[in-house]
C-alpha positions as CSV (number, residue, x, y, z in Angstrom):
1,X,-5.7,169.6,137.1
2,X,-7.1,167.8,134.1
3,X,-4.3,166.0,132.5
4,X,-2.8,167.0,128.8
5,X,-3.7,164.5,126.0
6,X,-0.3,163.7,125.4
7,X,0.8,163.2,129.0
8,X,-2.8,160.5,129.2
9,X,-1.6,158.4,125.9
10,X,1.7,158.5,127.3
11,X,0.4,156.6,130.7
12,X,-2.6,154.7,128.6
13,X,0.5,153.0,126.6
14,X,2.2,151.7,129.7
15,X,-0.7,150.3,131.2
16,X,-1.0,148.2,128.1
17,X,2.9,147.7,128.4
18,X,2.6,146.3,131.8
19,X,-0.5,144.0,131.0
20,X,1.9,142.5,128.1
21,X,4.6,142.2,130.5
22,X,1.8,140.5,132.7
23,X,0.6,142.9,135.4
24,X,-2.2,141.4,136.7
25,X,-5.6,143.8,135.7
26,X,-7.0,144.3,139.2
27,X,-3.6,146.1,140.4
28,X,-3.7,148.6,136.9
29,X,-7.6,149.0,137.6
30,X,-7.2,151.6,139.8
31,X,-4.7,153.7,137.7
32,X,-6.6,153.8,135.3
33,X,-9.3,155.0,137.5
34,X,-7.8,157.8,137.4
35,X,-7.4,158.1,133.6
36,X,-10.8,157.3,132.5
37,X,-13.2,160.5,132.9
38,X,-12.3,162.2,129.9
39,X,-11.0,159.6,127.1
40,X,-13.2,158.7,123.9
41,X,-12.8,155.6,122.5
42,X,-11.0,157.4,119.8
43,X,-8.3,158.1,122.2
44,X,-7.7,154.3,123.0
45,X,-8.4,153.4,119.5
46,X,-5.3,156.1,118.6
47,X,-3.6,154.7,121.5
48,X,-3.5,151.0,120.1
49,X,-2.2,152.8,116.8
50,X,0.4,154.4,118.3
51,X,1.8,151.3,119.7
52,X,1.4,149.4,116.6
53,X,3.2,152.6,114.5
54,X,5.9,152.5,117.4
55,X,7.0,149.1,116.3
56,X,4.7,146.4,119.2
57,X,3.7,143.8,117.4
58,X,0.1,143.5,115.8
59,X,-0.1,140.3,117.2
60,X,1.0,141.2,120.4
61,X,-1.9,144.1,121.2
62,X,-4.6,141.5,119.1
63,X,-3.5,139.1,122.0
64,X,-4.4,142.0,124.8
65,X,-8.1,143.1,123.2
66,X,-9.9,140.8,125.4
67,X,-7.9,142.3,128.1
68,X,-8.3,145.8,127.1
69,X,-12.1,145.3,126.8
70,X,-11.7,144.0,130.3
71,X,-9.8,146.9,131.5
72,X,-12.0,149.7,129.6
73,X,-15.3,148.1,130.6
74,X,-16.4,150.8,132.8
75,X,-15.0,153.5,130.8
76,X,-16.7,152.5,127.9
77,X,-20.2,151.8,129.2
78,X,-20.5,155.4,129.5
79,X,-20.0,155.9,125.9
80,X,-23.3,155.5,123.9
81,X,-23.1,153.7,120.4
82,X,-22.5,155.4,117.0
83,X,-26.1,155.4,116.5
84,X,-27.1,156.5,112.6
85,X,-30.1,157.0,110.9
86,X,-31.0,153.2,108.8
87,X,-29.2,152.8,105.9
88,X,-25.6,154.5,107.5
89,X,-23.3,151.9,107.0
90,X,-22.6,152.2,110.6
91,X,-26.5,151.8,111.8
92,X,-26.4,148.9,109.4
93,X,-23.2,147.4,111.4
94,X,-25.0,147.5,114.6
95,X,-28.6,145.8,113.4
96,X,-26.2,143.1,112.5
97,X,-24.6,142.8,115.9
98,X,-28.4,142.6,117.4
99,X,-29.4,139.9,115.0
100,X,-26.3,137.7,115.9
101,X,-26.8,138.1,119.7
102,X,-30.2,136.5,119.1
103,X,-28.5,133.7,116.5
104,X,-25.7,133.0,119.5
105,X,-28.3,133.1,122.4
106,X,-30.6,130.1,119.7
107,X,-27.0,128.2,119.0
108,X,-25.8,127.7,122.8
109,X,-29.8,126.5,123.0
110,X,-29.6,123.8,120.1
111,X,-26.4,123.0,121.4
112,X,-27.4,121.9,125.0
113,X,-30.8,120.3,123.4
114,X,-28.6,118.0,120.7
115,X,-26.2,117.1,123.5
116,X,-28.5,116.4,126.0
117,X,-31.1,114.1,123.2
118,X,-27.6,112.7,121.8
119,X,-28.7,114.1,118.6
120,X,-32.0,113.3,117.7
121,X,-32.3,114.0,113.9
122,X,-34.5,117.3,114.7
123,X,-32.3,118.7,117.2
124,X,-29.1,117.9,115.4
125,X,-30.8,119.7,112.0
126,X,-31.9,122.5,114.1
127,X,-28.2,122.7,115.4
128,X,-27.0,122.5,111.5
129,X,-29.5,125.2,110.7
130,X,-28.5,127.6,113.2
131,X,-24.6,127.0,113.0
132,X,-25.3,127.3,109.1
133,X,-27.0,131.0,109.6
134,X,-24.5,132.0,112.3
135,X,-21.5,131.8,109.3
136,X,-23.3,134.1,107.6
137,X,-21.2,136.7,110.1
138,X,-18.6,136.8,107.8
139,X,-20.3,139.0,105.4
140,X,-20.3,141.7,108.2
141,X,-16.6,140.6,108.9
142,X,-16.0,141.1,105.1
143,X,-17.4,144.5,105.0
144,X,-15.4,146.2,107.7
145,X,-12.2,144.9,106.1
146,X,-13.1,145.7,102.1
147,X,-15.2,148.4,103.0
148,X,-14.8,150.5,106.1
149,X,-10.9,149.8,106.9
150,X,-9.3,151.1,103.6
151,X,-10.9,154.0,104.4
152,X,-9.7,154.3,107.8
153,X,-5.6,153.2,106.6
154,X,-6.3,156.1,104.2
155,X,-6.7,158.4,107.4
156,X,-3.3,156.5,108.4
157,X,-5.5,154.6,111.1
158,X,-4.0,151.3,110.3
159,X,-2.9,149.4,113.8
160,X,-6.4,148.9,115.1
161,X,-7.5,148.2,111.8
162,X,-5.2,145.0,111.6
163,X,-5.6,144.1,115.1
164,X,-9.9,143.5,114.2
165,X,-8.8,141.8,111.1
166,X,-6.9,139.6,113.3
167,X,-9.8,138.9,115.9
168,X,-11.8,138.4,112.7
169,X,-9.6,135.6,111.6
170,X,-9.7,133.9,115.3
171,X,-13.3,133.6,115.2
172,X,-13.3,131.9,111.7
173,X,-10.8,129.7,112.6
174,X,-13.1,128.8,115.9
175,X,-16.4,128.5,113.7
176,X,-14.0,126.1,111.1
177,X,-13.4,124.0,114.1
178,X,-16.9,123.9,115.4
179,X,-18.2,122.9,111.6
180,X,-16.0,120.4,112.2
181,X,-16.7,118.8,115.7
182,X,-20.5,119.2,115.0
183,X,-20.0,117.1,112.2
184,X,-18.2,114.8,114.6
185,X,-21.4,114.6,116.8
186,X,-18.5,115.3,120.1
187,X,-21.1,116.4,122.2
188,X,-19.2,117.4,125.1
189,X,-16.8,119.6,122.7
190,X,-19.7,121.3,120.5
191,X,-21.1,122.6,123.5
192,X,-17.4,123.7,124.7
193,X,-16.8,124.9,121.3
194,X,-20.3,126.9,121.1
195,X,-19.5,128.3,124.3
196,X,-15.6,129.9,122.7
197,X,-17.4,131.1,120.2
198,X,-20.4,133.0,121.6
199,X,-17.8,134.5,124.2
200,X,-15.7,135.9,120.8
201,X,-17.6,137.3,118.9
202,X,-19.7,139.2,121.9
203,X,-16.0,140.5,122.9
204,X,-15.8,141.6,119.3
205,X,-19.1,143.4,119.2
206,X,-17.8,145.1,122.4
207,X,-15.3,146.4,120.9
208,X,-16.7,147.5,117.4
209,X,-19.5,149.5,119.6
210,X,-17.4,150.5,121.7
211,X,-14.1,151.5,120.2
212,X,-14.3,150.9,116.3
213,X,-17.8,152.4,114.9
214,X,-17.8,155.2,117.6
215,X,-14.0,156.1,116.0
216,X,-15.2,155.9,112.4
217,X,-17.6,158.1,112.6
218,X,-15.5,160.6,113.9
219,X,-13.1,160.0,111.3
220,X,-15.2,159.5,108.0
221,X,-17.4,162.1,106.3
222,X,-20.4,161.8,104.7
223,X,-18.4,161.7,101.4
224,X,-16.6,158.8,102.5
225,X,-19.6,157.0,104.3
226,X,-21.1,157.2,101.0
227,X,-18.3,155.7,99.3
228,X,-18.3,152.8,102.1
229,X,-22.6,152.6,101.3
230,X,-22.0,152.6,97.5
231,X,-19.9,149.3,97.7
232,X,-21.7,147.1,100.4
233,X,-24.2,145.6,98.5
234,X,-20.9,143.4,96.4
235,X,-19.8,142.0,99.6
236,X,-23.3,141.4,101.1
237,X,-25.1,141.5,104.3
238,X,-25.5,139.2,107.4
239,X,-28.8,138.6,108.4
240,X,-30.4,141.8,107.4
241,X,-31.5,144.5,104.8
242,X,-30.2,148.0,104.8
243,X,-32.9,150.7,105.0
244,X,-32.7,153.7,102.1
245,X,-33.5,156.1,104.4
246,X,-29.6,157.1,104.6
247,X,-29.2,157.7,101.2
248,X,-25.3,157.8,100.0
249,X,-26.2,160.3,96.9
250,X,-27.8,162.9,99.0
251,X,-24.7,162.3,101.4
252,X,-22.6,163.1,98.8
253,X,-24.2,166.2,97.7
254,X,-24.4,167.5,100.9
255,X,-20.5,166.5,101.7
256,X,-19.9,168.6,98.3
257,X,-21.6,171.4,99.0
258,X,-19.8,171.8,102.9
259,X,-16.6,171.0,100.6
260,X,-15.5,168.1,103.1
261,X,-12.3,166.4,102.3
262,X,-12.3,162.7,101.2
263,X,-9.5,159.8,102.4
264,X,-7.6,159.6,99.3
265,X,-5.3,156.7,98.1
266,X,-3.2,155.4,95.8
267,X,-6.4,154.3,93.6
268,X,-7.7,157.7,93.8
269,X,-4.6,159.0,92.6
270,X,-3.8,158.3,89.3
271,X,-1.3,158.8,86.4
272,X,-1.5,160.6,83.5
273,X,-1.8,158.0,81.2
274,X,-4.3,156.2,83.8
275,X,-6.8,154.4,82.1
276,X,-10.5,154.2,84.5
277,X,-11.8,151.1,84.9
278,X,-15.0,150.2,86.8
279,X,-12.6,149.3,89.5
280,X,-9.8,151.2,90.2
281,X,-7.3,152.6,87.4
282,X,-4.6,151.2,85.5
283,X,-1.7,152.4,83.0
284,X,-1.6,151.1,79.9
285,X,2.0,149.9,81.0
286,X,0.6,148.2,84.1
287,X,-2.2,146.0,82.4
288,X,0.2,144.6,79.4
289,X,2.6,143.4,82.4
290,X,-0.5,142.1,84.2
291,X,-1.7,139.7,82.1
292,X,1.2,138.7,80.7
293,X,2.3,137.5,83.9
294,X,-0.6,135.3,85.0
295,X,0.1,132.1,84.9
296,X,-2.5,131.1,81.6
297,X,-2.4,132.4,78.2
298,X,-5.7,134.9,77.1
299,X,-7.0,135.5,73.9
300,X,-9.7,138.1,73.2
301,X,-12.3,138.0,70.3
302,X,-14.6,140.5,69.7
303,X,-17.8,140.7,68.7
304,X,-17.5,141.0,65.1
305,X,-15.1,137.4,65.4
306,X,-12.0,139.2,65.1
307,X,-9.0,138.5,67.2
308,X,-7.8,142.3,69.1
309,X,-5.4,140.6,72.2
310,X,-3.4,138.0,73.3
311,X,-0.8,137.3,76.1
312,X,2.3,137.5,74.5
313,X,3.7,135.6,77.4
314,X,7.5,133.7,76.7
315,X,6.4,130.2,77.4
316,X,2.9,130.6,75.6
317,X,0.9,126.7,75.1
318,X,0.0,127.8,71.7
319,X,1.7,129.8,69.2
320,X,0.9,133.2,68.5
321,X,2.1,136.3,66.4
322,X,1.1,139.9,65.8
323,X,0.0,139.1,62.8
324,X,-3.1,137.5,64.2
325,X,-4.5,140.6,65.5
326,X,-7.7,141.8,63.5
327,X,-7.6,138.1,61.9
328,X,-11.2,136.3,62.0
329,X,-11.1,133.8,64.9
330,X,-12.2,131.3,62.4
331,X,-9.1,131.4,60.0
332,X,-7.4,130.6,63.3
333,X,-8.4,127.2,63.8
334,X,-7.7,124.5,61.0
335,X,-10.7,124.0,58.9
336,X,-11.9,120.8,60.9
337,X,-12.3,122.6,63.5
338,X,-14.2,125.9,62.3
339,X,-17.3,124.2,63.3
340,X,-16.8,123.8,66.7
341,X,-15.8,127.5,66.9
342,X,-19.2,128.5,65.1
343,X,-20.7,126.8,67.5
344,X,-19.2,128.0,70.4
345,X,-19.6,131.9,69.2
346,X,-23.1,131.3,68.2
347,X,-24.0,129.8,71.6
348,X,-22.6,132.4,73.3
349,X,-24.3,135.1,71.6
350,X,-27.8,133.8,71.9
351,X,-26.6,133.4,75.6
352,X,-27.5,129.8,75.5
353,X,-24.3,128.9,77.4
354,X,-21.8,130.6,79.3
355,X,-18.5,128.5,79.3
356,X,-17.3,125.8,77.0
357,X,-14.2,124.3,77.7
358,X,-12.0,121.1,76.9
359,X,-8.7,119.5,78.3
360,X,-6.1,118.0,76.4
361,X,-2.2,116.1,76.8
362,X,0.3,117.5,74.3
363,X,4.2,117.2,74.8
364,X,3.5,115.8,78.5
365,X,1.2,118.4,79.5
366,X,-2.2,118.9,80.7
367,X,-3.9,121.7,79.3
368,X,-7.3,123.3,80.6
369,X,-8.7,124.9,77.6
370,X,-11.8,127.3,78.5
371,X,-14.1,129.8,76.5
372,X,-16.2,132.8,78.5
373,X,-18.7,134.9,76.7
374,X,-17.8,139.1,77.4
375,X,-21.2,141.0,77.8
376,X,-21.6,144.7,78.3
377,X,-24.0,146.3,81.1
378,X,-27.1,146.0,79.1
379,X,-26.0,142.3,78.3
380,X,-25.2,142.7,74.3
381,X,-22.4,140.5,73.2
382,X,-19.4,141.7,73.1
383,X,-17.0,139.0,72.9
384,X,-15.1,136.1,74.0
385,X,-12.4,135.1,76.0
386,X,-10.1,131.8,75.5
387,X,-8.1,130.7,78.7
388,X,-5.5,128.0,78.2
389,X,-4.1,127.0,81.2
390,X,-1.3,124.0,81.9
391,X,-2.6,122.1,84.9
392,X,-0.5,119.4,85.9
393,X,0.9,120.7,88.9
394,X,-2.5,122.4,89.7
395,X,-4.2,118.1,89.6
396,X,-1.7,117.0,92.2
397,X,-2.5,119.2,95.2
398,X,-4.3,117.5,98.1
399,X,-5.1,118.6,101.5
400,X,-3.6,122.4,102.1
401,X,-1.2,124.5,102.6
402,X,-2.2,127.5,104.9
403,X,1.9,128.7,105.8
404,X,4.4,130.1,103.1
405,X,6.6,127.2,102.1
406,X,9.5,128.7,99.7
């Protein structure tokens, strides 16, 4: 008697239990066995949620994937890939993952050929070049996590979501490293290194054709694939370009004609008193505290020279008062000065230059002065923008800080 879906996530979980607690695979093989016939990789994807929503650590089931992609690896071959027609976001996904198996397959060659010629200058460049277009991966890592996954949490499919996020961080920490060692010339640990990274990122492409795209397109309708299209092209792609053949407007039509229900969010859902923006929507209320808590003071000119905003911050470089507003931005600077001004205003109208900027020490600080011509979409001037910014603190960093340090 098949077995109820409740009663299968129920055992699914504490075979993943027991691997954490350290089972070894082979004995929980056969169990699940038993389990595998009938479950999608939706089900383990909602599994791996329902962990995460239960309280196990993110960290925790990001440590098992390579062990769940172990553990599913017959399951899954059954299941054939999300396949799309080019130009879905998804079909896009996967030409990527087929261009970076051919990148990883080049790199473990130049590897093995610089170590073995102790880097000759062709075969180290030829490793350079190839390491250099395998980085480009984090374009497709950058999509999933500005692009596909908010619309995923919006379908409260969050664990697995942060769980790749995680993997995604691994591998860029592994390729930082390998930068790094191949710079070295450490021939022995490049081709070690090359070897940790080809075997992470296939793992990864397991489990985004396996588990991840196959889920999504489950989850997402065309009104929402068309939303994830619409925004790709800001973030980029690795390695390839995106037929139009799926096109996102047509997608959309349809998906409003059938009525299909879009993953809303906080962003879709705004106030009364929302103002749109090109990104996203803001209150009135919500901009004035925004910019009067970054940490620099803003001015805004228009285009007819007249001042219309600044940050009325408390510890503001340079005085200001309401009574500045709608006041020529030359009658704001003393008269030895207007020049520089006219310049600046007149440069940035005939587009000649795009930033002008000066620093200077007053009363024991260091302030970064810098002026940024506004355009509209068709390019006509509509402004300027004057950032002051006290940078003392800012000239004293050196190395990094990656961890919180209250």
């Amino acid at each position: 008697m098949p077995m109820e879906q409740s009663e299968k996530q129920v055992v699914l979980k504490s075979i993943i239990k027991r691997l954490h607690q350290g089972v070894a695979v082979d004995k929980l093989k056969k169990e699940f066995g038993r389990l595998i016939k009938d479950t999608s990789p939706e089900e383990i994807a909602d599994m791996e949620n329902a962990l995460i929503q239960e309280g196990f650590p993110v960290e925790e089931v990001q440590r098992l994937c390579d062990v769940h992609a172990q553990v599913f690896d017959q399951a899954l071959k059954k299941v054939g890939k999300a396949s799309k027609m080019p130009g879905h976001p998804v079909y896009t996904f996967l030409a990527e993952n087929k261009e970076a198996r051919k990148i990883l397959k080049t790199l473990k060659k130049c590897a093995r050929k610089a170590a073995k010629s102790s880097a000759s200058q062709p075969d180290f460049q030829a490793l350079i070049d190839q390491f250099n277009l395998l980085k480009e991966i984090e374009k497709h890592y950058a999509r999933k996590e500005n692009q596909l996954f908010p619309l995923l949490e919006a379908k409260k499919f969050t664990g697995p979501t942060q769980v790749m996020w995680g993997k995604h961080d691994e591998i860029r920490a592994m390729l930082k490293e390998l930068g790094s060692i191949i710079e070295k010339k450490e021939w022995k640990q490049v081709t070690e290194q090359v070897n940790r990274v080809i075997s992470a990122i296939k793992k990864l492409m397991f489990l985004e054709e396996k588990i991840l795209f196959p889920t999504s397109a489950r989850k997402l309708n065309n009104l929402e694939w068309a939303k994830i299209k619409n925004g790709e092209s800001a973030i980029g792609y690795a390695w390839v370009t995106p037929s139009n053949l799926w096109d996102a407007e047509i997608a959309k039509a349809m998906s409003s004609a059938e009525k299909q229900p879009l993953a809303t969010s906080v962003e879709e859902a705004p106030q009364d008193d929302a103002i749109k923006l090109s990104e996203g929507r803001l209150t009135p209320e919500q901009i004035d505290l925004m910019l009067k808590r970054l940490p620099f003071d803003i001015t805004f000119v228009d285009e007819n020279d007249q001042v219309r905003y600044y940050s009325d911050t408390p510890d503001r470089l340079f005085p200001r008062s309401p009574a500045i507003i709608g006041r020529e931005v030359q009658k704001c600077h003393p008269p030895k000065s207007v020049h520089i001004v006219n310049d600046i205003v007149a440069k940035f109208k005939a587009k000649e230059k795009d930033v002008a900027e000066f620093w200077i020490q007053m009363n024991g600080k260091f302030i970064h002065i810098r002026y940024f011509p506004v355009y509209d979409n068709t390019g006509n001037y509509k402004g300027v923008i004057e950032v002051s910014q006290e940078i003392s603190q800012i000239k004293k960093l050196e190395g990094q800080r990656r961890l919180l340090d209250w």
